[in-house]
C-alpha positions in Angstrom: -9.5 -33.2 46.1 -12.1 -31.1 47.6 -11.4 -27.4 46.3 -13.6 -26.9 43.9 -12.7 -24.2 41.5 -10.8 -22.4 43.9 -6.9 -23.4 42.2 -7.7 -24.2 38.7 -9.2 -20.4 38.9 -6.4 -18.7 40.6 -4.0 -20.6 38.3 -5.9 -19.2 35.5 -5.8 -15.8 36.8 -2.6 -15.6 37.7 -1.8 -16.9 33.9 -4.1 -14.2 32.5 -2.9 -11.0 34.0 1.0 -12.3 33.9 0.8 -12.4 30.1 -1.5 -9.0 30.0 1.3 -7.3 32.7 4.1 -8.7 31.0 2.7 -7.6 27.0 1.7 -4.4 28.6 5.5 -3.7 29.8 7.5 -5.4 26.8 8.6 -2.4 25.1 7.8 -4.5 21.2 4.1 -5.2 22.1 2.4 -2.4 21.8 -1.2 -1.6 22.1 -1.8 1.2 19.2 -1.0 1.1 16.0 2.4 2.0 15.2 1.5 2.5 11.2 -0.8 5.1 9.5 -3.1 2.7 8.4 -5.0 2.2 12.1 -4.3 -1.1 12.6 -4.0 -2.4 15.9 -0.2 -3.1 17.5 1.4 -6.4 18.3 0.2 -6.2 22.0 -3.5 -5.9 20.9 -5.0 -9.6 21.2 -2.8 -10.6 23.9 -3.4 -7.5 26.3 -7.3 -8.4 25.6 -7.1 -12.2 25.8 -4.8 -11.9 28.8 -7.4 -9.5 31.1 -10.4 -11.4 29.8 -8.6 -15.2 30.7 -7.7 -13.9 34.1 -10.9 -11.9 34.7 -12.7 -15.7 34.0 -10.1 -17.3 36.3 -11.1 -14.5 39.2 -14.6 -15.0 38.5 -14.0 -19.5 38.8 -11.8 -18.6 42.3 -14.5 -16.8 43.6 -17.2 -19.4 42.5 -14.6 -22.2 43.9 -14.5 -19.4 47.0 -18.1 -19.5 47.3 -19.1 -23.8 47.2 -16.7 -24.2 50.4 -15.2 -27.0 49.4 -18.4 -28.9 48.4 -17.1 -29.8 44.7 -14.4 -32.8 44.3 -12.9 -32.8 41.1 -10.1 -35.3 39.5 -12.5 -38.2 39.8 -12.4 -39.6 36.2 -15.9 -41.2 35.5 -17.2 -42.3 32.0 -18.3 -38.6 31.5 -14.9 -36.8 32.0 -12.9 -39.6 29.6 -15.1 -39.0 27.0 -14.4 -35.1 27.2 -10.9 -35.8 28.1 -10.5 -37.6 24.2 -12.4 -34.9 22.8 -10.4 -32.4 24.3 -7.0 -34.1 23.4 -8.8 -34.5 20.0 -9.3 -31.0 19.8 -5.5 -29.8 20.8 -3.9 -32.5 18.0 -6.3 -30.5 15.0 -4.8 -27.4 16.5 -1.3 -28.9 16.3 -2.0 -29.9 12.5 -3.7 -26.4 11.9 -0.2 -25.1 12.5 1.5 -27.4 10.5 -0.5 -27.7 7.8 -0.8 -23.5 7.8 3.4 -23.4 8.1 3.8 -25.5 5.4 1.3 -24.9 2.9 1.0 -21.2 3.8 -2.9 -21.2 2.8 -4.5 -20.0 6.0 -8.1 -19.8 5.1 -8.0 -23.5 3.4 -6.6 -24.7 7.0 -9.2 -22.7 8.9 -11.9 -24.6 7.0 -10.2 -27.8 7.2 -9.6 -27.8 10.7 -12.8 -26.0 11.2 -14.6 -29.1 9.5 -12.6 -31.7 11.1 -13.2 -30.4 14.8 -17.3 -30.0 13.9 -16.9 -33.8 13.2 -15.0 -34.8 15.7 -17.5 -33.5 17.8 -20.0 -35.3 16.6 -22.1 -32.3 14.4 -24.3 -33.6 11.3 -22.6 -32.9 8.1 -24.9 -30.3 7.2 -25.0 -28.5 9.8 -21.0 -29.1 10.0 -20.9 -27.9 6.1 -22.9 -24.7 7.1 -20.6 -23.5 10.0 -17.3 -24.3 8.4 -18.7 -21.6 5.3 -19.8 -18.7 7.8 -16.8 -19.4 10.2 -14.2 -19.6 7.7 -16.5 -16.5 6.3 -16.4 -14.6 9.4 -12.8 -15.3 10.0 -11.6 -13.8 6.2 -13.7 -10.9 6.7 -12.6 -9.9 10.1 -9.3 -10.1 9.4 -8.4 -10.2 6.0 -11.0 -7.6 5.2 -11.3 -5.3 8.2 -8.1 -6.0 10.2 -5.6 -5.6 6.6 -4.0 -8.7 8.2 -2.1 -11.0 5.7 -2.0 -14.3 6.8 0.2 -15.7 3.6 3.2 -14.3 4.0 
């Protein structure tokens, strides 16, 4: 197939600013807060996630736009099968990060396990992999826990 990045890009659009028009418009999302405390609404990530996937997916269709055709993809080499396990790798720890966070209702313990598991799936040194899992699972307590007042545990 010789379109480049032309329709995985305006697939991705397309899926970007649906969800961001469609959170916008649903009358439960909203963007502000709708508490005293300043915390953002429902439709907060999702309005933001939703532009910023379908600005990417304008930006890939216009690259795609731009090669004329020049780029085949679907060709599966050695390369792309070794990505393609990673990547399926990848989506199962996200499947067991949401099990494991439903049923054991300790969401900074499944960050860091996950968080480890997916460093050594791909392949990082174990102290290095130690070392990011800390400052991640860090980062994500502080940012939300901490500054967001969002309570995972419940």
């Amino acid at each position: 197939m010789h379109k480049g990045d032309t329709i995985p890009g305006l697939i991705t659009a397309v899926f970007g600013y649906s969800v961001a028009i469609y959170v916008l418009l649903e009358d439960t999302m909203r963007w502000n807060a709708q508490s005293s405390d300043g915390v953002p609404g429902a439709g907060f990530f999702p309005v933001l996630l939703g532009f910023a996937v379908g600005i990417l997916g304008t930006i890939l269709f216009i690259r795609g736009l731009l090669q004329k055709g020049s780029v085949q993809y679907f060709q599966v080499d050695p390369e792309i099968k070794f990505n393609l396990k990673r990547l399926g790798l990848a989506a199962l720890s996200m499947i067991v990060f949401f099990i494991l966070w439903r049923t054991t209702h300790q969401f900074i313990v499944c960050v860091a396990l996950v968080c480890f598991g997916l460093n050594a799936v791909f392949g990082r040194k174990l102290k290095y992999n130690i070392i990011y899992t800390v400052v991640f699972t860090a980062f994500i307590y502080a940012a939300f826990v901490v500054g967001f007042s969002v309570q995972f545990n419940r």
